[in-house]
N, C-alpha and C positions, 0 to 999 in steps of 0.2 A: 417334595422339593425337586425343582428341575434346576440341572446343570447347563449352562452355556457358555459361547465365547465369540469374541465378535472378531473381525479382521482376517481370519484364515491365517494364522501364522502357524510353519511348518512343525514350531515347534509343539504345538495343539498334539501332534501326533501322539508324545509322550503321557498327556493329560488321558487323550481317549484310552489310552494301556491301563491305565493305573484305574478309572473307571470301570473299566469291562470287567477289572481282577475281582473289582467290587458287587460286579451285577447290573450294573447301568449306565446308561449312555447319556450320550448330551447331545445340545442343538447348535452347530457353526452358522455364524450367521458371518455371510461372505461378498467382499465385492470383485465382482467376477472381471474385471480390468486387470489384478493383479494375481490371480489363480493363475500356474504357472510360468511367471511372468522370472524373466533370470539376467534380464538386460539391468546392470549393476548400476549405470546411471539413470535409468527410469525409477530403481527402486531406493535407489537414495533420494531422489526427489520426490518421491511417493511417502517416504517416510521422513524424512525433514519435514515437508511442506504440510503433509496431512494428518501422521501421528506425531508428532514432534518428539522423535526418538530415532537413533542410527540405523540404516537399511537391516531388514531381517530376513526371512527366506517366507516365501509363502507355499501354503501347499498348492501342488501338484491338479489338473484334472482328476489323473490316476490314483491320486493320493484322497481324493475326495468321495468319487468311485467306490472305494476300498473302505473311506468309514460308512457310508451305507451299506453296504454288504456287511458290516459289523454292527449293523444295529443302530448305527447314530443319524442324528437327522441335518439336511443343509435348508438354511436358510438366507433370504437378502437381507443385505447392508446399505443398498445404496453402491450403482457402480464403482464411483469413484470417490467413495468415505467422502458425499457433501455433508456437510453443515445445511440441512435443510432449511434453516429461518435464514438462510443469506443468499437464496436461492430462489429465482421466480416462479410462482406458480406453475404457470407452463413447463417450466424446465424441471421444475421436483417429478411433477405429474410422468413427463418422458422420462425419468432417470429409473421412478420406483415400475415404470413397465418395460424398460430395457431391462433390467437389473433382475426383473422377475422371467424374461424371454430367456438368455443370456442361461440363465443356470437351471433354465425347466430342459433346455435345449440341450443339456450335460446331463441332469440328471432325475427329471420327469417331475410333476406339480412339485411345486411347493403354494404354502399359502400365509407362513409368517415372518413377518418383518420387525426391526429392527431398526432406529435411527440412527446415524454416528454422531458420537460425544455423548449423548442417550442426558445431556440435562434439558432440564425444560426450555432456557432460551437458546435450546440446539433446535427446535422445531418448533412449530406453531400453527392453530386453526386449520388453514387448507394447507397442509401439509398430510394434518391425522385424516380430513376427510378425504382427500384424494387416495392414500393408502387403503380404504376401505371400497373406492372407486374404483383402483383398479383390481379389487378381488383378494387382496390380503384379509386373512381370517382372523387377527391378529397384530400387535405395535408394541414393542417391547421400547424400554428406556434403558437408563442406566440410573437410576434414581434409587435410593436407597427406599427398601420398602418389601412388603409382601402382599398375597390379597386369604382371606379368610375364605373357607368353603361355605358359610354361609353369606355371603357379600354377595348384594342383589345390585347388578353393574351391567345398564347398559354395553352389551358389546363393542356397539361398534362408537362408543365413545371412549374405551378401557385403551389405556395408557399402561401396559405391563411393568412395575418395579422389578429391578433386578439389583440385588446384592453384587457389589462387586470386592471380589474376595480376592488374596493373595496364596499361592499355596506354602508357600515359604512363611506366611505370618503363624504365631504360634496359635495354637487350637483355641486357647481362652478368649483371645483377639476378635477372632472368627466367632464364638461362642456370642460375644458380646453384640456385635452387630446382629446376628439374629435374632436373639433375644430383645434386644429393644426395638426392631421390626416388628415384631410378631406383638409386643405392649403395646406398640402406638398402635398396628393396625385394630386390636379389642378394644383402644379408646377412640378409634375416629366411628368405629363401628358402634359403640355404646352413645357415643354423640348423635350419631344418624337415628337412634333408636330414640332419641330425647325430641327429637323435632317434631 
């Protein structure tokens, strides 16, 4: 099981405490526009316009800095949380290799990605191949889902499922969505094995 979080909000900070306590880390996946960004009207129109939720604090450079030296790992979000299926080619292509400049330039390779909104009509066709274009190793969604250690997956057509969890929901809640991940992922797998 791997842990992540998408957007850089500051309050992530508390998340990566309560992980280390436990022994492991997670991957922020970040758009480097808003990494410490304090100007209070750019970040209420950052967060109206693009999460649809009240301005939040995001972290810091120094504050990013500091989870890698603890073990956690940064990755890209897309500069400025596009919506990549509403977005032209050309412009996805310059966003996912500014976005990868941008945070190599703070904080040395990275090589996975992430889309914003993470469902399926959030991206589309040349979007996934341009991400492997310009060198991501990796594409994470937000799509409910897992993949099995035996699942034979083209790479660089692999669309990552990620669980998205609340830490406030109660354990059974959280129980429940995995567990019916992990069924369908042995029945889509037991299906591929019928063909």
């Amino acid at each position: 099981m791997a842990f992540s979080s998408d957007d850089g909000f500051r309050n992530n900070l508390i998340g990566a405490e309560i992980l280390e306590k436990f022994g492991t880390n997670a991957c922020f996946f970040l758009n480097p526009w808003v990494i410490g960004l304090r100007n209070q009207d750019q970040l209420r129109s950052h967060c109206t316009s693009r999460l649809n939720f009240p301005p939040v604090e995001f972290f810091s450079w120094n504050e990013v800095h500091d989870l890698q030296k603890r073990g956690h790992e940064v990755r890209s979000f897309t500069v400025w949380h596009s919506n990549l299926s509403e977005v032209e080619s050309n412009d996805t292509r310059e966003d996912l290799i500014k976005s990868k400049q941008l945070i190599e330039t703070e904080c040395g390779p990275i090589t996975h990605f992430a889309f914003p909104y993470g469902r399926w009509h959030d991206f589309n066709q040349e979007a996934l191949k341009a991400t492997f274009e310009v060198d991501y190793t990796s594409c994470a969604s937000a799509e409910r889902g897992c993949h099995l250690p035996n699942s034979v997956i083209d790479p660089k057509e692999l669309v990552i499922r990620r669980d998205h969890l609340l830490a406030n929901w109660p354990v059974n809640h959280m129980r429940y969505f995995l567990e019916k991940n992990i069924e369908r992922s042995q029945n889509e797998e037991d299906s591929h094995k019928l063909l």
